[in-house]
C-alpha positions as CSV (number, residue, x, y, z in Angstrom):
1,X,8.4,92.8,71.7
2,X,7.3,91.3,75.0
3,X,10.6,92.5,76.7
4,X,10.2,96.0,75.2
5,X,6.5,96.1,76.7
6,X,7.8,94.9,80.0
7,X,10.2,97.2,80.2
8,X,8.7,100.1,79.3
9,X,5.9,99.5,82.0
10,X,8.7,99.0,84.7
11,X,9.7,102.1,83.6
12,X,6.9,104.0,84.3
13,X,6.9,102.2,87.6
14,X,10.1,103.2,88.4
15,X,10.2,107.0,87.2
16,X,7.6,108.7,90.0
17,X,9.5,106.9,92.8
18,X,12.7,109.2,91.9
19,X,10.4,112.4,91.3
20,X,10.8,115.2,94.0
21,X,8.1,117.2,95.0
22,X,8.5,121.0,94.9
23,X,8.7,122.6,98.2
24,X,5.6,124.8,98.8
25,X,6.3,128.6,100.2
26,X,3.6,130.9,101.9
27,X,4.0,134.4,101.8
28,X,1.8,137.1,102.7
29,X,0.7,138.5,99.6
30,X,0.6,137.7,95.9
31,X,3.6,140.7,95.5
32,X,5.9,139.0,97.1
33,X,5.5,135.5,95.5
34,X,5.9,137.0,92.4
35,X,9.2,138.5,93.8
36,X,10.0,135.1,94.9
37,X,9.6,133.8,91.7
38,X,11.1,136.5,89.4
39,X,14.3,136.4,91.7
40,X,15.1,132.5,91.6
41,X,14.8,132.5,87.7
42,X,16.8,135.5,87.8
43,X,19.7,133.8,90.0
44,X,22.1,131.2,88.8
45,X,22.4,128.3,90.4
46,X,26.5,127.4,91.4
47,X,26.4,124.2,91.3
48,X,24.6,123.7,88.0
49,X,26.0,126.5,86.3
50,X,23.3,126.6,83.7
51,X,20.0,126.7,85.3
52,X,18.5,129.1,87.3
53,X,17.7,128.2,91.2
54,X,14.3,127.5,90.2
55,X,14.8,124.9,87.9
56,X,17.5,123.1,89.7
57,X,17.1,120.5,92.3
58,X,20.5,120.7,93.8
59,X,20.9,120.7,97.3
60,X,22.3,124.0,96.9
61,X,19.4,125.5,95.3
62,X,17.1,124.5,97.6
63,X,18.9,126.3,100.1
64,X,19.5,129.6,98.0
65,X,15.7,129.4,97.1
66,X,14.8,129.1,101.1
67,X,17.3,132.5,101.4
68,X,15.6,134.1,99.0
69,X,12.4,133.6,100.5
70,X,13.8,134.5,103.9
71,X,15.8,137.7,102.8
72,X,11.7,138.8,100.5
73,X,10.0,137.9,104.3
74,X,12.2,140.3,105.9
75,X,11.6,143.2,103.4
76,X,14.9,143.0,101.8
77,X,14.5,145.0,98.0
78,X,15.3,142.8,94.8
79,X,18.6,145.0,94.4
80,X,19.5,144.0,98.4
81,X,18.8,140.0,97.6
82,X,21.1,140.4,94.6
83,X,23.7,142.3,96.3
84,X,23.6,139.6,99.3
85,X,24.3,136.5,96.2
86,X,27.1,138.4,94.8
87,X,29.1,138.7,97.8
88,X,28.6,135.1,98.6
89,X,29.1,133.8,95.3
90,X,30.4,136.6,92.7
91,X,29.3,138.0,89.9
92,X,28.7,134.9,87.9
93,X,25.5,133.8,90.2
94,X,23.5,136.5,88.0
95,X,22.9,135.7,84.5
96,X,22.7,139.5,83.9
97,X,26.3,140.5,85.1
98,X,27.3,144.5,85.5
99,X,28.9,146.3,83.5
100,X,32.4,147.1,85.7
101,X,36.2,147.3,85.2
102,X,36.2,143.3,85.7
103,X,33.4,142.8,82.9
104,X,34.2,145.3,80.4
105,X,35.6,142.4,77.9
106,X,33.1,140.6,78.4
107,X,30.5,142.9,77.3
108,X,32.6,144.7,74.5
109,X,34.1,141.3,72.9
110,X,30.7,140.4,70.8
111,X,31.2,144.0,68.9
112,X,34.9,143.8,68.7
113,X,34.1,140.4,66.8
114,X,31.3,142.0,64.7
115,X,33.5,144.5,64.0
116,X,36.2,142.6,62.4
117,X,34.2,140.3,60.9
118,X,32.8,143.2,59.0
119,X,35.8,144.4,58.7
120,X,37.4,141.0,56.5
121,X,33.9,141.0,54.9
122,X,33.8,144.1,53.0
123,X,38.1,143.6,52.2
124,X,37.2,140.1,50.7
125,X,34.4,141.9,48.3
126,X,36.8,145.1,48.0
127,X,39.8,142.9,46.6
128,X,38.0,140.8,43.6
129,X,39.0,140.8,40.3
130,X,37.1,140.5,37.8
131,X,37.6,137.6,35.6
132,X,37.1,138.2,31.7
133,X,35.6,135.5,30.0
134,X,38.1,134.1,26.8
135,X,36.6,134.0,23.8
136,X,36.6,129.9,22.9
137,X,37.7,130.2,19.0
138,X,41.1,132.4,20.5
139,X,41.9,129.8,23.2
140,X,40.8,127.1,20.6
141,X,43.7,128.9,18.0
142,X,46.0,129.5,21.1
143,X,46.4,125.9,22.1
144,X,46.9,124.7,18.2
């Protein structure tokens, strides 16, 4: 129990040491922070695949999250910073993807699935039979 004591407060010891602080961004006004913000938990991060640039500590991230600040300090709209991640990274750095010739299967498979599922439910019902019950003192006289 000593041990498990010892360990545990070398543990603790241990665990702030690899903590990273999160990197502190001034912008002008309160609208564009909350851009900021609304647009890394909006992005996905490459490298994590996952997890949004604002709750990844890759290397990566921390540069995507510096662009993003840079593209909101030069007054580039929400639709322009997206724009600017697809191109450099394709469609899959946005959790919401569009709907386009190259994601129309992606977007129609969930109700093609429903669809059949329905589908084999409502045969499976549609085809029982009903079973009639055998009257005990016939199967009794049967098997005599």
């Amino acid at each position: 129990m000593r041990y498990f004591i010892q360990f545990l407060l070398l543990l603790a010891l241990i665990n702030p040491v690899n903590a990273e602080s999160i990197e502190a961004n001034s912008f002008s006004n309160a609208q564009q922070e909350r851009r900021y913000r609304v647009l890394i938990d909006e992005i996905r991060c490459p490298v994590c695949q996952g997890q949004s640039i604002g709750g990844s500590n890759a290397g990566l991230a921390k540069d995507l999250r510096e662009k993003v600040r840079e593209l909101i300090l030069t007054d580039k709209s929400n639709d322009d910073i997206r724009d600017f991640m697809v191109a450099r990274y394709g469609n899959f750095v946005v959790f919401k993807p569009p709907v386009n010739k190259n994601t129309y299967l992606l977007w129609s498979l969930p109700f093609v699935f429903l669809a059949f599922g329905l589908f084999l439910l409502i045969r499976n019902f549609g085809n029982r039979k009903v079973v009639k019950k055998i009257d005990t003192s016939k199967a009794k006289a049967l098997l005599k």
